[in-house]
C-alpha positions in Angstrom: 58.6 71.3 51.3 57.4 71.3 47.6 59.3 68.7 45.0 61.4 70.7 42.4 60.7 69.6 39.0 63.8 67.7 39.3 63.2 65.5 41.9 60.0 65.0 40.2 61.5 63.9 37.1 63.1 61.3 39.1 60.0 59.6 40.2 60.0 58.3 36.9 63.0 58.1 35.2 62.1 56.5 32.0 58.9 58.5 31.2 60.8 61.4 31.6 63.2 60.6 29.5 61.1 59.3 27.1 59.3 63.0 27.2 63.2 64.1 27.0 63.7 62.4 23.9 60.4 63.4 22.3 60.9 67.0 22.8 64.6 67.1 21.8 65.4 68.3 18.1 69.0 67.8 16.8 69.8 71.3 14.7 71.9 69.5 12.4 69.5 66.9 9.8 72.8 65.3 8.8 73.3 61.8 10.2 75.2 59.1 9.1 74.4 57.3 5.9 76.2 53.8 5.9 77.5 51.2 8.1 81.3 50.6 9.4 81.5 47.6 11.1 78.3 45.5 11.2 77.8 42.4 13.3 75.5 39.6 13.3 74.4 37.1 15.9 72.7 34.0 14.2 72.2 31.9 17.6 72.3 32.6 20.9 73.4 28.7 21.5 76.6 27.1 21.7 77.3 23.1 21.8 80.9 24.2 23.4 79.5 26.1 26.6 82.3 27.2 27.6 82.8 28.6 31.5 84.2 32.4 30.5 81.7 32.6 27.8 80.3 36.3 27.9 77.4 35.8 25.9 76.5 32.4 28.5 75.8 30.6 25.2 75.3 26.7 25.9 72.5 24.6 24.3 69.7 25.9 26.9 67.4 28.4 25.4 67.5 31.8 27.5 64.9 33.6 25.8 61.4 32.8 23.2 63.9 33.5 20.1 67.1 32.1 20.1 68.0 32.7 15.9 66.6 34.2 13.0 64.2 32.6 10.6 64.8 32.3 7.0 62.3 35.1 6.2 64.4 37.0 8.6 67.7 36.4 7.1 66.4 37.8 4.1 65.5 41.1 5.9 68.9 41.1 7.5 70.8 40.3 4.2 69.3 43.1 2.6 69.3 45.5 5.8 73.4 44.6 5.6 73.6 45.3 2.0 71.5 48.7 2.6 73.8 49.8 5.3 76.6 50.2 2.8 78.8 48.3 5.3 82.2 48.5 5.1 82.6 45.2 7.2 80.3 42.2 8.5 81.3 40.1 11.3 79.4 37.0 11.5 79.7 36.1 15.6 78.2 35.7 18.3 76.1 35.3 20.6 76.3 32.2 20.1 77.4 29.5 18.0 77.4 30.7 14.3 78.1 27.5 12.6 74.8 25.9 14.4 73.1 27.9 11.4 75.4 27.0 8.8 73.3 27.5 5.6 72.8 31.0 6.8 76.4 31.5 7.0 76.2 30.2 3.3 74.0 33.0 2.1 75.7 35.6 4.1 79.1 34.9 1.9 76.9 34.3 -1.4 74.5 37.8 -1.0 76.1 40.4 1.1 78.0 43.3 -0.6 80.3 44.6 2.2 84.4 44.3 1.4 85.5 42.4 4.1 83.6 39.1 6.5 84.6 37.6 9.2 83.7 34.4 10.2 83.8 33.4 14.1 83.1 29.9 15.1 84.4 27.8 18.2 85.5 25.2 15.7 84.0 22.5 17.3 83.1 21.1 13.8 86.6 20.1 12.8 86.5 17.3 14.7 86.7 14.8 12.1 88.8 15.7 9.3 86.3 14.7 6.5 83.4 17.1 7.8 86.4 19.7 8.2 87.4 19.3 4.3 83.4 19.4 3.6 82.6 22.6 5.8 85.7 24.4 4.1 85.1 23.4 0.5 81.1 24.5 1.2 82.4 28.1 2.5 84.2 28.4 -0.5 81.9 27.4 -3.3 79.3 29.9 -1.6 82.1 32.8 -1.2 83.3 32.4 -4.9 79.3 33.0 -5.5 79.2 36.3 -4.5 80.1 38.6 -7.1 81.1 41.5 -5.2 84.3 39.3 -4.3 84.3 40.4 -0.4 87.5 40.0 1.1 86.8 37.1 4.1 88.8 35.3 7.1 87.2 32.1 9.3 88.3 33.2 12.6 88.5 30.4 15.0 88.4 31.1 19.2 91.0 28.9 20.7 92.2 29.3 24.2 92.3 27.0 27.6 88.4 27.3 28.2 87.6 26.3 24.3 90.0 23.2 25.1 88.5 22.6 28.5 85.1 23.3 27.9 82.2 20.4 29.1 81.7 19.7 25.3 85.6 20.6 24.2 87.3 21.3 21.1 90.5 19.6 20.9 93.8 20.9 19.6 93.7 18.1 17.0 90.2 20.0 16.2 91.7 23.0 15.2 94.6 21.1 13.6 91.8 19.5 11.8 90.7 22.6 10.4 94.0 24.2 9.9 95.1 21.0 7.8 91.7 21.4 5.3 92.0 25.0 5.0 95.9 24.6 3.6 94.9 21.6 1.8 92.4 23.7 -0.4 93.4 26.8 -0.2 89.9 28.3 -0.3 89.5 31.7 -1.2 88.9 33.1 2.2 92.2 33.3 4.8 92.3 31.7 8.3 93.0 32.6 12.2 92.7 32.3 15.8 91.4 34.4 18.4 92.8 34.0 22.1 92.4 36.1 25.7 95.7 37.4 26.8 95.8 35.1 29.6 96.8 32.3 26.9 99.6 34.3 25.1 102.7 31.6 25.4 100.8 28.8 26.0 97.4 27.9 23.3 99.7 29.7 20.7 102.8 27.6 21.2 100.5 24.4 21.5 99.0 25.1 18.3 102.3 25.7 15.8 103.4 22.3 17.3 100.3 20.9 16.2 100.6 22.6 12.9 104.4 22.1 12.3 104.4 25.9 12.6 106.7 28.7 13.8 105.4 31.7 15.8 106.1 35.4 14.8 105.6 37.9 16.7 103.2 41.2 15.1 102.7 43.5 18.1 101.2 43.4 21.6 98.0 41.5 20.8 99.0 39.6 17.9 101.4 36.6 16.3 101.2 35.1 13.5 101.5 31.4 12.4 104.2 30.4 9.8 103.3 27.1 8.1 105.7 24.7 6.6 104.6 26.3 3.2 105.2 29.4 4.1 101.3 30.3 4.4 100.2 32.5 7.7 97.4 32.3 9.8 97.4 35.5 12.6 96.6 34.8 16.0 94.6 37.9 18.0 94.6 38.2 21.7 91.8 39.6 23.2 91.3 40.9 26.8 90.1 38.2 29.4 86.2 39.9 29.7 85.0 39.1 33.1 81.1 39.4 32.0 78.4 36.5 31.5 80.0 32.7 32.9 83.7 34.5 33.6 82.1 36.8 36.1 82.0 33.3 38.3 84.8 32.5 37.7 87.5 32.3 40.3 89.7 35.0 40.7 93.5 34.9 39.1 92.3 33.5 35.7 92.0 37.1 34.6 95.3 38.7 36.3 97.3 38.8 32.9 95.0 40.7 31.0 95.2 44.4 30.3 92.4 46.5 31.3 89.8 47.5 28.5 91.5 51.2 29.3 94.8 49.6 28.4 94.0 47.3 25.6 92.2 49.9 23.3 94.7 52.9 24.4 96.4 52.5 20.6 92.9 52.6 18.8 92.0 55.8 20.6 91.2 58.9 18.0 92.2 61.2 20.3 93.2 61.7 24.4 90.3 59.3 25.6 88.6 59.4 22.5 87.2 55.9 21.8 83.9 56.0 19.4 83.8 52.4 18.4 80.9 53.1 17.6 82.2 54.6 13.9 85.1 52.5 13.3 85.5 49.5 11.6 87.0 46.4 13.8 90.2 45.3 12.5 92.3 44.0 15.4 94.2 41.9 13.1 95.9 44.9 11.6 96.4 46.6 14.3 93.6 49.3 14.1 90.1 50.0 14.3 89.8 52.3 11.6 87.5 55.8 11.3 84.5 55.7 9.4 82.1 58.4 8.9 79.3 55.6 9.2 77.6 53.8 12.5 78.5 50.3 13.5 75.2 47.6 14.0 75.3 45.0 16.0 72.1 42.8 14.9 71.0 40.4 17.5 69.7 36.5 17.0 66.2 37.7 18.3 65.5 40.7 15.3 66.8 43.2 17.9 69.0 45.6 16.5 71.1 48.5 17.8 74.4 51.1 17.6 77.0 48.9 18.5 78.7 51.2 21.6 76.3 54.1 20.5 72.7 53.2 21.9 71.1 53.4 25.2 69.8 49.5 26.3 65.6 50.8 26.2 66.8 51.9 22.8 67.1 49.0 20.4 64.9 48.3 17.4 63.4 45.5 15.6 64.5 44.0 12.3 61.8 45.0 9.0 60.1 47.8 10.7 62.4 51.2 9.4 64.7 51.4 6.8 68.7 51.7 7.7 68.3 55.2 7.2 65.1 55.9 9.2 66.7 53.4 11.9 69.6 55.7 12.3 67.6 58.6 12.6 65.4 56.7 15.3 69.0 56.1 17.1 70.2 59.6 17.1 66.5 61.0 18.6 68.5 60.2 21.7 70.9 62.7 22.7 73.0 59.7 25.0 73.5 58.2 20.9 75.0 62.2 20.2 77.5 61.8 23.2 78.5 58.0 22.4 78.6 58.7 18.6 80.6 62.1 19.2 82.3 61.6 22.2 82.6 57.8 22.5 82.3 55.3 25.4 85.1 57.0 28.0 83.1 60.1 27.8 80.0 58.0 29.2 82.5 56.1 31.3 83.7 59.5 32.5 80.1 60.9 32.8 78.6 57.8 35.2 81.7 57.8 37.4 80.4 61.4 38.7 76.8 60.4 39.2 77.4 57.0 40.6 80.7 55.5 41.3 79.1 52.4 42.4 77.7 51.7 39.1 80.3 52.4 37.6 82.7 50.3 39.1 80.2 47.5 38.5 80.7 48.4 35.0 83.9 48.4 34.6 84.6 45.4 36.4 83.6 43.4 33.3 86.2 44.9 31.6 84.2 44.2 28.4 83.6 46.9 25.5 80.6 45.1 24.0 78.3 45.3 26.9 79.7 48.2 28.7 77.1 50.7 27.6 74.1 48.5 28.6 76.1 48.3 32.1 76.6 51.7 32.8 73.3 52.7 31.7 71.6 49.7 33.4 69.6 51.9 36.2 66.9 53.8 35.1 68.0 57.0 37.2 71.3 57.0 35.4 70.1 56.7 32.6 67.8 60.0 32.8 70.9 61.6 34.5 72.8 60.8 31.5 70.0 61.9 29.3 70.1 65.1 30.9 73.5 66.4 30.6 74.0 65.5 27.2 71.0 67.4 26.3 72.2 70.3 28.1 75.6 70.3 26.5 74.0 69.6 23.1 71.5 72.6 23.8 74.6 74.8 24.9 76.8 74.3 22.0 73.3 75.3 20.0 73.3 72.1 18.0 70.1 71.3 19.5 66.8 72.8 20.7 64.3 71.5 23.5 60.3 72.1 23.2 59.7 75.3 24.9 56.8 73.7 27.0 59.2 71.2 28.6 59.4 71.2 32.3 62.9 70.7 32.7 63.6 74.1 30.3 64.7 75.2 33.4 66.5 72.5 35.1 68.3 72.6 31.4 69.6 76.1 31.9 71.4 75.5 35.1 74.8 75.5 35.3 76.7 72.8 34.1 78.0 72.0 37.7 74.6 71.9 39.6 73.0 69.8 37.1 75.3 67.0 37.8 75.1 67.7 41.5 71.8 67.4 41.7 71.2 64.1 39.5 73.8 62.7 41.7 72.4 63.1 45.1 69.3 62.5 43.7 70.7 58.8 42.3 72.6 58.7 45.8 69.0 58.6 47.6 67.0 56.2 45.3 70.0 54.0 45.8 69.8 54.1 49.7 66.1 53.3 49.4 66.6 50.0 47.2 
């Protein structure tokens, strides 16, 4: 029996989508023009190495690059500042405060509104080098003329305290104590897992003297003795990187990711984080008509929930703009942009509900697109229906010469049959 230029297609998933992609032309030339949220990763290694870390960060080097160069944090300053960001988050990854001076000319050069600061903390040990770190932030933040509104957000929660290189609640106290002391320009708070909600919270306002308030479901704030607040986020428990070995029950107070980001939802099951700006704090993640960046410790750069894993992009070789436009050559970026991640979510549970569930199990936001479009043959799959939406609703046209014209003008129904018995097959054969 001959092959149908389907099943041919599947032979080599990623050459044909890459032929996908080359012969696919967006009707529309508008993209967007700015950033929303943009995050940076400045290490991938952590002195805490903590055992639910979902980045794995400890002080072994996984890959040849573990941070940017100098040279590079120039690039990425002025890629930032070109991005028209309305937010940068300075996390990891990693570690950020391994790389300290960088963190200095991040809150001296960038233009963006708002920063956030993520660190583990574990440099508050000792209360002088607290008072120095704080004061340093400060002078470098009063630098920057663009007067960006900033918070030093510290992760506390029982692995942080438990960790094989631990921070102490006398650590954080540490910090706390300098940061009221000086009352630096910049504000101050923890981030938790929901496991810990009653317990690192209460342990830290006795530390501090404080009282606890509550906010909403996923936040409290701290009341100092001088009336000064420092919010406390809580975050659910992700079961990716270290925490996937974990043993089971340390995750069975945690919402699912479904759950947790039901409120920040545009729409029934509309959840485009990659457009909004990140601001759990307040109790939203607000709409932006620009594309959030996450830029990784290695120069690799993507759309944060909006780009297909063999899609990333290396820092100084396009322009923000150019980038964007590289991003959106894909149509899976259309759908994740457009749609968001519970329409890809929705999509991969019809073509493979093993992967899926795989997926999902991590019930973790930031890596959830790279999981569900791990396997090559999903990812073509994937490729393949969102073209053939985009190319139905005429907001897109494919060369004429393409092979899979045809396979394109199927109906909706068979496409997605076929790709799935198709994956169903290669997956019996691995």
């Amino acid at each position: 029996m001959s092959e149908t230029a389907l099943e041919a297609a599947f032979v080599t998933p990623q050459s044909t989508r890459e032929s996908l992609i080359g012969a696919f032309k967006p009707r529309s030339s508008e993209l967007p023009t700015t950033g929303s949220s943009f995050f940076i990763h400045l290490s991938e290694l952590c002195p805490v190495a903590c055992l639910h870390c979902m980045y794995s960060s400890d002080l072994q080097r996984k890959s040849a690059k573990d941070s940017l160069s100098r040279d590079e944090l120039t690039k990425a300053i002025d890629f930032i500042n070109e991005s028209r960001s309305q937010k940068l988050n300075i996390t990891g990854g990693g570690e950020p405060f391994l790389k300290f001076n960088s963190i200095l000319r991040l809150l001296t050069e960038v233009t963006t509104p708002k920063i956030d600061v993520v660190s583990a903390g574990y440099w508050g040990k000792e209360p002088t080098r607290a008072n120095t770190l704080i004061r340093r932030l400060d002078a470098a933040l009063a630098d920057n003329p663009a007067g960006p509104e900033v918070i030093l957000r510290l992760s506390l929660d029982r692995y942080h305290l438990e960790a094989p290189r631990p921070v102490r609640l006398e650590h954080y106290g540490n910090v706390a104590r300098a940061w009221a002391e000086q009352r630096p320009g910049f504000g101050l708070g923890f981030r938790s897992i929901e496991p810990d909600w009653n317990i690192v919270d209460r342990q830290i306002a006795e530390e501090l003297g404080a009282r606890l308030v509550d906010v909403n479901d996923w936040n409290r704030k701290l009341v100092l003795p001088d009336g000064r607040e420092i919010p406390i986020t809580f975050n659910v428990f992700r079961r990716s990187g270290k925490a996937s070995e974990l043993a089971e029950g340390h995750h069975d107070t945690s919402r699912s990711i479904h759950e947790y980001y039901n409120p920040f939802e545009t729409g029934s099951r509309r959840l485009s984080l990659a457009t909004t700006v990140n601001d759990a704090i307040r109790g939203n993640y607000a709409a932006s008509s620009g594309v959030a960046v996450t830029l990784n410790s290695d120069g690799t750069f993507w759309i944060f929930c909006g780009t297909a894993p063999d899609r990333r992009l290396l820092l100084g070789q396009e322009s923000f703009a150019e980038a964007v436009a590289t991003f959106f050559q894909d149509p899976i970026t259309h759908l994740l942009v457009e749609e968001g991640v519970w329409s890809l979510s929705d999509l991969v549970i019809e073509l493979d509900k093993e992967a899926h569930a795989a997926a999902m199990a991590k019930n973790d936001v930031a890596s959830l697109v790279e999981d569900l479009l791990d396997a090559e043959d999903v990812r073509l799959a994937v490729t393949l229906v969102a073209t053939q939406k985009l190319l139905a609703e005429d907001r897109a046209t494919l060369d004429g010469s393409h092979p899979l014209g045809a396979v394109l003008a199927a109906p909706h129904r068979d496409l997605l049959a076929e790709c799935r018995a198709l994956i169903a097959e290669r997956r019996a054969r691995r």
